[in-house]
PATI-9132 format. One record per residue (C-alpha): residue number from 1; residue in three letters; chain; x negated, z negated, y negated. Coordinates in steps of 0.2 Angstrom, whole numbers, plus 5000, padded with zeros to 4 digits. Last residue first. Example, Ala and Ser with C-alpha at 12.3 -4.5 7.8 and 13.67 -1.06 7.14 Angstrom:
REM residues 2
(node 2,"ser","A",(4932,4964,5005))
(node 1,"ala","A",(4938,4961,5022))
REM end
This chain:
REM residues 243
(node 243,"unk","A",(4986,5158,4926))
(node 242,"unk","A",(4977,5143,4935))
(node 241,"unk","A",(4980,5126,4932))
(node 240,"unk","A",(4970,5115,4920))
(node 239,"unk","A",(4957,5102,4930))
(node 238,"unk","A",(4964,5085,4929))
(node 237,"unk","A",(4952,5075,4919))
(node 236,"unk","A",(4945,5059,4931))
(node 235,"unk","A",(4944,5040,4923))
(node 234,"unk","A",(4955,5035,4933))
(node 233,"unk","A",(4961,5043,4948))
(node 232,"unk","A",(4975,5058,4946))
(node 231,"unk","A",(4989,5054,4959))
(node 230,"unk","A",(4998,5042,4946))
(node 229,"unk","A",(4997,5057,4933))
(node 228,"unk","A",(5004,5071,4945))
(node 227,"unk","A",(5017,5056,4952))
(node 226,"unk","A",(5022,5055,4934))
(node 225,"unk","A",(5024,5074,4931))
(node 224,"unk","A",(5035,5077,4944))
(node 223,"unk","A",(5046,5064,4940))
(node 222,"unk","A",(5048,5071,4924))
(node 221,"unk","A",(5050,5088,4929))
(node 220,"unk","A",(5065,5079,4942))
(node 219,"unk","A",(5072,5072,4928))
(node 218,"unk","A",(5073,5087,4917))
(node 217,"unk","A",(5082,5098,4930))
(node 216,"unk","A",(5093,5083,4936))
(node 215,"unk","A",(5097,5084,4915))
(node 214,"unk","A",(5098,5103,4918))
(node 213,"unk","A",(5111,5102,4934))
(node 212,"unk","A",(5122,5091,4923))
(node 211,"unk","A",(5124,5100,4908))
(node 210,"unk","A",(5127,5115,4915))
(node 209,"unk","A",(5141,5104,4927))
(node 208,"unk","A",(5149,5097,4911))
(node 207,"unk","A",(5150,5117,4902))
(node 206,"unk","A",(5157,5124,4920))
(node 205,"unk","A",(5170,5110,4921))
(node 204,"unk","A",(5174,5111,4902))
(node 203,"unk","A",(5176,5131,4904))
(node 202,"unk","A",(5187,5133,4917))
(node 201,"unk","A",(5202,5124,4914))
(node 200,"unk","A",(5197,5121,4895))
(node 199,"unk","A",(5202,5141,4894))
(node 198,"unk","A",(5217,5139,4903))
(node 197,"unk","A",(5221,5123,4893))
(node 196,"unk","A",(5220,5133,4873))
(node 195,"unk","A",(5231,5147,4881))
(node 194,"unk","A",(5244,5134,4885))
(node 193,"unk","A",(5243,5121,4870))
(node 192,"unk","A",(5245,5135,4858))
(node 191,"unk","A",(5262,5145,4862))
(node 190,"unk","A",(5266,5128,4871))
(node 189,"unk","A",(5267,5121,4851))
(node 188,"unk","A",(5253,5109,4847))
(node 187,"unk","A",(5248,5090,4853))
(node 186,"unk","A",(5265,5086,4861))
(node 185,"unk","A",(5257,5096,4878))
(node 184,"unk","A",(5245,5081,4879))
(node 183,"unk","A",(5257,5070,4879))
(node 182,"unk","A",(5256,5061,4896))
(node 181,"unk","A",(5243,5072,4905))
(node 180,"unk","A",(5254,5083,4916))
(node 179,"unk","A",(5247,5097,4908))
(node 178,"unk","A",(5229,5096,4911))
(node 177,"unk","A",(5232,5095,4929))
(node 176,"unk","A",(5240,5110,4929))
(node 175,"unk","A",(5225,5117,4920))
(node 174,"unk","A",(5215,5110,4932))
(node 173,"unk","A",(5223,5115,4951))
(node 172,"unk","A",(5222,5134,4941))
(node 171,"unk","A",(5204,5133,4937))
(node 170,"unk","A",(5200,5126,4955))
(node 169,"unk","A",(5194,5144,4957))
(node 168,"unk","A",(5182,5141,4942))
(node 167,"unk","A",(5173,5125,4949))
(node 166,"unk","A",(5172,5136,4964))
(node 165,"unk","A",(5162,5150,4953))
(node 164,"unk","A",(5151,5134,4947))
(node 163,"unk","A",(5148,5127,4965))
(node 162,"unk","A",(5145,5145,4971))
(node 161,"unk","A",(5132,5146,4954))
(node 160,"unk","A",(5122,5132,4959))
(node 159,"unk","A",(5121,5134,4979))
(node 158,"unk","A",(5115,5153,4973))
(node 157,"unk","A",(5102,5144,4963))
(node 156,"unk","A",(5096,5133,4976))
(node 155,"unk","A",(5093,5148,4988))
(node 154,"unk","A",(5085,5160,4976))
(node 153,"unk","A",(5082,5175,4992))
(node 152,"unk","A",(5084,5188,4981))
(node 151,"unk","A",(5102,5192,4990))
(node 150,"unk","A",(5104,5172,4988))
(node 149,"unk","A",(5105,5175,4970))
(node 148,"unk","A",(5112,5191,4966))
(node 147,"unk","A",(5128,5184,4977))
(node 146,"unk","A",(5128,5167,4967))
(node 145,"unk","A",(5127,5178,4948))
(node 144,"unk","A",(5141,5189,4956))
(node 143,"unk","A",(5155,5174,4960))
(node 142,"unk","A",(5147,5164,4944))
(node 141,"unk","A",(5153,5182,4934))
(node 140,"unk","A",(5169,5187,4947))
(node 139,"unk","A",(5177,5168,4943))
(node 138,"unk","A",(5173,5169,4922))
(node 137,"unk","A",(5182,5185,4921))
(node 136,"unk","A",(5196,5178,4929))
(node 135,"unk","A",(5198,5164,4920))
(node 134,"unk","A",(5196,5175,4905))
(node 133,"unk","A",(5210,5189,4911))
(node 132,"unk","A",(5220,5172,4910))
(node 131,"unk","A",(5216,5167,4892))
(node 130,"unk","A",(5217,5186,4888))
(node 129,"unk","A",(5234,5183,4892))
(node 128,"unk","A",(5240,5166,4884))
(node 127,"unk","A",(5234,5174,4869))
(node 126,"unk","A",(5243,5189,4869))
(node 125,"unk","A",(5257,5182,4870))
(node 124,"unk","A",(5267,5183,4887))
(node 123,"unk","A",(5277,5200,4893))
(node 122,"unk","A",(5268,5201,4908))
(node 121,"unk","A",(5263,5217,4917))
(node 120,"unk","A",(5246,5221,4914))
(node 119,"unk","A",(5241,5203,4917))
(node 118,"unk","A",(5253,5199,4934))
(node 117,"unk","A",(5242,5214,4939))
(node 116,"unk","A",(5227,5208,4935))
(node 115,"unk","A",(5229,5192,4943))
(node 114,"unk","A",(5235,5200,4960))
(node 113,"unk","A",(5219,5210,4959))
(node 112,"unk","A",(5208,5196,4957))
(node 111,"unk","A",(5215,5187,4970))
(node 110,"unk","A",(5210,5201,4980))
(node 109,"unk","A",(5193,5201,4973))
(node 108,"unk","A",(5192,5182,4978))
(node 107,"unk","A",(5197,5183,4995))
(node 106,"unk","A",(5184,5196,4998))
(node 105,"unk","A",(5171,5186,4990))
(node 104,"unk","A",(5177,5172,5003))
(node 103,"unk","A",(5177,5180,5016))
(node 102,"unk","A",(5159,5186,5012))
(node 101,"unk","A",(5157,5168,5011))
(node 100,"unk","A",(5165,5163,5025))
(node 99,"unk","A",(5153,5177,5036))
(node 98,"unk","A",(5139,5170,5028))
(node 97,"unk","A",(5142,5151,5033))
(node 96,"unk","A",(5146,5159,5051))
(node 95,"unk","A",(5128,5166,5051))
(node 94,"unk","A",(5121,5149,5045))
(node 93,"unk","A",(5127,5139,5057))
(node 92,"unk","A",(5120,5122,5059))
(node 91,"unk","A",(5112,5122,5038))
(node 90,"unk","A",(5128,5128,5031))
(node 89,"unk","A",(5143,5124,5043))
(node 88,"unk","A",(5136,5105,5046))
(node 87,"unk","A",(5132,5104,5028))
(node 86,"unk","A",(5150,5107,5022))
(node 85,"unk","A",(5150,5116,5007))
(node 84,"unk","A",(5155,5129,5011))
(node 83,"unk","A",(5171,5124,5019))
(node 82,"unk","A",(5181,5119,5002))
(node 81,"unk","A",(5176,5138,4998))
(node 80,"unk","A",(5181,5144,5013))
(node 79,"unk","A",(5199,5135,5010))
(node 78,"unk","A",(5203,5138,4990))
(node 77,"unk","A",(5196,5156,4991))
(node 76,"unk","A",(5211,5160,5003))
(node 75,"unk","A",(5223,5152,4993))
(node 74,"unk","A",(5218,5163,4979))
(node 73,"unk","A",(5219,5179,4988))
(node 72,"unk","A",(5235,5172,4993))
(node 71,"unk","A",(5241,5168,4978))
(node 70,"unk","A",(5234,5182,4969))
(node 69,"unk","A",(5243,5195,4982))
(node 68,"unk","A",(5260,5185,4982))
(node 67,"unk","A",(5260,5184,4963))
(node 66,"unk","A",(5257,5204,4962))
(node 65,"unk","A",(5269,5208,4974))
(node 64,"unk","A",(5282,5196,4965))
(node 63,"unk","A",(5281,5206,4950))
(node 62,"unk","A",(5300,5208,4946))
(node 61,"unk","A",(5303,5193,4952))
(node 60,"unk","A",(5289,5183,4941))
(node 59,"unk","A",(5300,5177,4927))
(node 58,"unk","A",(5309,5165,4937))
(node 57,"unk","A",(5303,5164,4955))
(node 56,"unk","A",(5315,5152,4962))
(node 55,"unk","A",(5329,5156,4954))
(node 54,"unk","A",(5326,5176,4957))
(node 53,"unk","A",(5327,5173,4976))
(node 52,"unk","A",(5314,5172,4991))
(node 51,"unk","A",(5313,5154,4993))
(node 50,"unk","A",(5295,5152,5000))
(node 49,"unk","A",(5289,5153,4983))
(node 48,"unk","A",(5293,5134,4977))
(node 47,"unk","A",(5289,5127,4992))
(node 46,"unk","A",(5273,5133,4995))
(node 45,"unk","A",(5269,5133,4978))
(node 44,"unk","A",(5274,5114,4976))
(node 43,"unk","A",(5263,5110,4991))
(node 42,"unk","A",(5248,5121,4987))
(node 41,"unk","A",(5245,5110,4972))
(node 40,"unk","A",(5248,5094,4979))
(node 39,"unk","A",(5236,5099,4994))
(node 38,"unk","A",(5224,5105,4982))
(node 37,"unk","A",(5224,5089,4970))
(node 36,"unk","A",(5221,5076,4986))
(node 35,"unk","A",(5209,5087,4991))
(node 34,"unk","A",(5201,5087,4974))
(node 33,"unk","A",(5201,5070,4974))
(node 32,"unk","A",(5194,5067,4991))
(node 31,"unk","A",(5180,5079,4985))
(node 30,"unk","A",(5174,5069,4969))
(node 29,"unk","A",(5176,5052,4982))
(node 28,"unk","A",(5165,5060,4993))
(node 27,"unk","A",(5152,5066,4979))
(node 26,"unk","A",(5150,5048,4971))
(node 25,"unk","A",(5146,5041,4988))
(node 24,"unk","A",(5132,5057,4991))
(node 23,"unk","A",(5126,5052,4973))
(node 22,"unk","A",(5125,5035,4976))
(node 21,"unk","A",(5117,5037,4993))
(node 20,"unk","A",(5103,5047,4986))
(node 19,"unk","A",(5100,5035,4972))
(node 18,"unk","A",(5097,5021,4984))
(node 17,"unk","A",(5085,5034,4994))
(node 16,"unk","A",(5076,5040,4978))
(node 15,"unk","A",(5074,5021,4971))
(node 14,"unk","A",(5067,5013,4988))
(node 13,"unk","A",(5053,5031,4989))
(node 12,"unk","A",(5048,5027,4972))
(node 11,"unk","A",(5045,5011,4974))
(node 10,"unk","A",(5055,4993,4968))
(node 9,"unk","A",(5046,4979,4969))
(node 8,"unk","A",(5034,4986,4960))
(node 7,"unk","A",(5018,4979,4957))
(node 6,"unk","A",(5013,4980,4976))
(node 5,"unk","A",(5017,4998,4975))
(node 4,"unk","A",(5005,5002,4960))
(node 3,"unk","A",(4991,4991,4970))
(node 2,"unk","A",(4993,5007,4984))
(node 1,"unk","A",(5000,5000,5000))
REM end
């Protein structure tokens, strides 16, 4: 035991692991809670859409090819996404974690279809449109930036950009969400509250998880720097790194 480890009573190796299981803690209650909001979600659709009548749909029964086709691109996204990120799948099987996320891609351009047609054909303001093709948007960029990634072989930056394109298929769980907070809709008219959520829905999750991956970013730099300077003896200049 270096002397630097006899000072504290708490190493390196003590603080990553307790760290470790804090974060892996925090991450099983952060997925319970979006399972708990998925099934909610896909409940109420379920029920709501199964009744094949124009009470049930509302404004969407002239286009209910267009819902059905996003819903169950969408739907489909949902599921193989929830099950990339099981470790078991990814690191046990990597071919099958290939295949669900080709699926995936698949399911998301479908998806995408359906949303661009409800788009084309809706009658909502513009605002509350180009809201929508913005959520969309967002999901086939961090869907595109994940598939470059891992096509050039960038193995943590493709896990970085799929959590970000599922933070934007949960965009829809969100922005309900969003609404049910108690007065949040009594901040400005619908005409404004609606458009302003379905851009928070996907944007706030991205901007709050950009942050996040580039304080780990900075901390692990840090860190790295430290154990370069403990590891340098006293009394010894490091030599300057090669070009």
């Amino acid at each position: 035991m270096t002397p630097t480890e006899m000072a504290d009573p708490n190493p390196p190796s003590v603080s990553r692991s307790g760290s470790r299981h804090l974060r892996n803690a925090a991450w099983v209650v952060i997925w319970l809670l979006v399972a708990v909001a998925v099934g909610e979600f896909l409940s109420i659709a379920y029920q709501k859409y199964t009744h094949l009548d124009a009470g049930s749909y509302g404004m969407f029964w002239t286009r209910r090819e267009w819902l059905w086709t996003h819903i169950g691109g969408g739907l489909l996204t949902i599921v193989l996404g929830a099950l990339q990120f099981l470790p078991q799948i990814r690191r046990g099987y990597p071919r099958l974690h290939r295949w669900i996320g080709r699926s995936f891609l698949l399911g998301m351009l479908v998806a995408c279809v359906g949303a661009v047609g409800l788009i084309l054909t809706s009658l909502a303001p513009h605002a509350i449109r180009i809201a929508f093709g913005a959520t969309a948007l967002a999901w086939l960029v961090t869907a595109f930036m994940g598939y470059t990634a891992i096509r050039r072989g960038q193995v943590t930056l493709h896990r970085q950009w799929m959590i970000a394109c599922y933070l934007a298929t949960l965009a829809p769980i969100t922005f309900r969400a969003l609404i049910r907070i108690p007065g949040m809709m009594d901040i400005a008219p619908p005409m404004t509250m609606i458009p302003t959520l379905l851009w928070l829905s996907w944007a706030a999750p991205l901007l709050v998880y950009g942050v996040g991956c580039f304080m780990i970013r900075t901390r692990r730099a840090a860190a790295m720097r430290h154990e370069r300077r403990s590891d340098t003896p006293t009394g010894v200049t490091p030599e300057p790194e090669s070009a």
